[in-house]
TISE-280273 format. One record per atom (N, C-alpha, C): atom name; x, y, z. Coordinates in pm, whole numbers. Atoms other than C-alpha are relative to their C-alpha. Last residue first. Example, Ala and Ser with C-alpha at 12.3 -4.5 7.8 and 13.67 -1.06 7.14 Angstrom:
<pts>
atom u v w
N -82 -119 -6
CA 1367 -106 714
C -77 109 73
N 89 -119 0
CA 1230 -450 780
C 90 120 0
</pts>
This chain:
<pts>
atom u v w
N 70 55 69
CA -6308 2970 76
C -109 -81 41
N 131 93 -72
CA -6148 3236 183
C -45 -102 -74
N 118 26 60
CA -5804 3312 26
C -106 -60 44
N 40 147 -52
CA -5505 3412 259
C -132 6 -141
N 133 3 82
CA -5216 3628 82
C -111 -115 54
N 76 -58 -99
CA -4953 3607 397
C -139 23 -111
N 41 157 -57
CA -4741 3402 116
C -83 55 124
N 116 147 65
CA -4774 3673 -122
C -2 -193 78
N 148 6 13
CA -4650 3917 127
C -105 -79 -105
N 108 -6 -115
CA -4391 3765 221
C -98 0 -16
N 11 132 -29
CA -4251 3699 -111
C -95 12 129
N 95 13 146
CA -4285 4053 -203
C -49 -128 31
N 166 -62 -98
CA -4102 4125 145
C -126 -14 -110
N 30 133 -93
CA -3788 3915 18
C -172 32 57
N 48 120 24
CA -3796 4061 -339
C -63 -82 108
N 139 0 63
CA -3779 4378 -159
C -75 -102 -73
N 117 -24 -103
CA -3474 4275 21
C -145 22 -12
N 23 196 -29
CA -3305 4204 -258
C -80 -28 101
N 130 49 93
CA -3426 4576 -434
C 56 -176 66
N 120 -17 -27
CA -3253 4730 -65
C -72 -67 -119
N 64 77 -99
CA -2931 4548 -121
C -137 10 45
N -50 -96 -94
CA -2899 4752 -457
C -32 -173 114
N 97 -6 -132
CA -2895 4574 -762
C 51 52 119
N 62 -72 -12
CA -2643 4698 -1095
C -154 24 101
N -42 -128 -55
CA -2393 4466 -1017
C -135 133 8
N 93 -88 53
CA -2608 4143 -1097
C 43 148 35
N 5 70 146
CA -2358 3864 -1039
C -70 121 -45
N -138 -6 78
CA -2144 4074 -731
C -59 -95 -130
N -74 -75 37
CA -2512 4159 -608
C 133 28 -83
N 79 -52 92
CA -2619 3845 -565
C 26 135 -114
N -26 114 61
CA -2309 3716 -386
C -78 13 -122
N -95 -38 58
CA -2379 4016 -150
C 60 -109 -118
N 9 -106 57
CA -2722 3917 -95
C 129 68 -97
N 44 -151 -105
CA -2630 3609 14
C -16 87 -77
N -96 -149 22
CA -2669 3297 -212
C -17 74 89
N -126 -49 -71
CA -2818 2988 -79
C 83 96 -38
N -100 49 -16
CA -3036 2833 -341
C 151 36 87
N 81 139 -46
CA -3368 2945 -222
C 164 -50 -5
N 13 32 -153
CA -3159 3332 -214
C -56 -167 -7
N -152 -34 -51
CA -3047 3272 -605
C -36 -29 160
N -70 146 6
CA -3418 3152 -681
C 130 0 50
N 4 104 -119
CA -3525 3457 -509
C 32 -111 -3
N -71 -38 -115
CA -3335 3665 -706
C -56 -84 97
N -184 64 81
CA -3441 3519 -1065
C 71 -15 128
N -78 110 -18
CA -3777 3522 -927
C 107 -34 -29
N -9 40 -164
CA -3843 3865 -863
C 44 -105 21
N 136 51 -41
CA -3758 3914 -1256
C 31 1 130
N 12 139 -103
CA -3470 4111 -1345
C -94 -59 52
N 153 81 24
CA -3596 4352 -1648
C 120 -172 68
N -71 113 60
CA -3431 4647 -1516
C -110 -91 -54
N -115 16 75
CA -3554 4959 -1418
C 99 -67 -57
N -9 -122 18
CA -3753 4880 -1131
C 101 15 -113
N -40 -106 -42
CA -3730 4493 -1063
C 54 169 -38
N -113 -50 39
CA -3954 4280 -1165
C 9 122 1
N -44 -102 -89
CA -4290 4094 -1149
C 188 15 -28
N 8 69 -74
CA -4377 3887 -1482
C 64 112 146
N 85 -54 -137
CA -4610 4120 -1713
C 90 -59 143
N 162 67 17
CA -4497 3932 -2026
C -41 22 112
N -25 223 -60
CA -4074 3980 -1941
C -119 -42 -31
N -160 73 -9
CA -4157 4382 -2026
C -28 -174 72
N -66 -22 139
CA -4453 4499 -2230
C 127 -52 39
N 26 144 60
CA -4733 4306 -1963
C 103 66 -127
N 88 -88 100
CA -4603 4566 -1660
C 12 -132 -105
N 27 133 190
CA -4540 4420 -1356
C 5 78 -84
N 127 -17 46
CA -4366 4635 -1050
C 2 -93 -133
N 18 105 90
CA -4088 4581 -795
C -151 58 -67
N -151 32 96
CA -3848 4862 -612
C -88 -118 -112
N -83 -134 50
CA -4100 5109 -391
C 120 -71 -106
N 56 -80 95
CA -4382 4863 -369
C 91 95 -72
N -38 34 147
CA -4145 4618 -212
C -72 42 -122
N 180 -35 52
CA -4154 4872 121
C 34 -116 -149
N -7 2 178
CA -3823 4769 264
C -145 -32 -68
N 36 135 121
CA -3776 4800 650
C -51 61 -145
N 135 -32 45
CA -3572 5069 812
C -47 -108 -98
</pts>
């Protein structure tokens, strides 16, 4: 079942300065996707950050998606 990234990432401006991040922690989206750019697997992720699930790495990935499917008219 695919991975809603509404259900694991939100901003708020009192934790990290608004930067997106994951539910109950204050892992940014980018910490994890820099890990995936640089070739980590999920599980690799996981054994640095024990307390992520495979579903919030996955949610990073569909976060990403959808801000690169963001089009802007101009």
């Amino acid at each position: 079942m695919p991975v809603d990234w509404r259900d694991h990432i939100l901003s708020n401006p009192e934790i990290l300065r608004g930067k997106p991040h994951l539910k109950g922690t204050r892992i940014p989206v980018s910490l994890v996707l820099g890990y995936l750019a640089a070739g980590s697997s999920p599980e690799q992720i996981m054994a640095e950050f024990p307390d992520l699930t495979r579903d919030e790495v996955a949610a990073c990935l569909d976060y990403a998606r959808d801000l690169a499917e963001f089009a802007v008219e101009v």
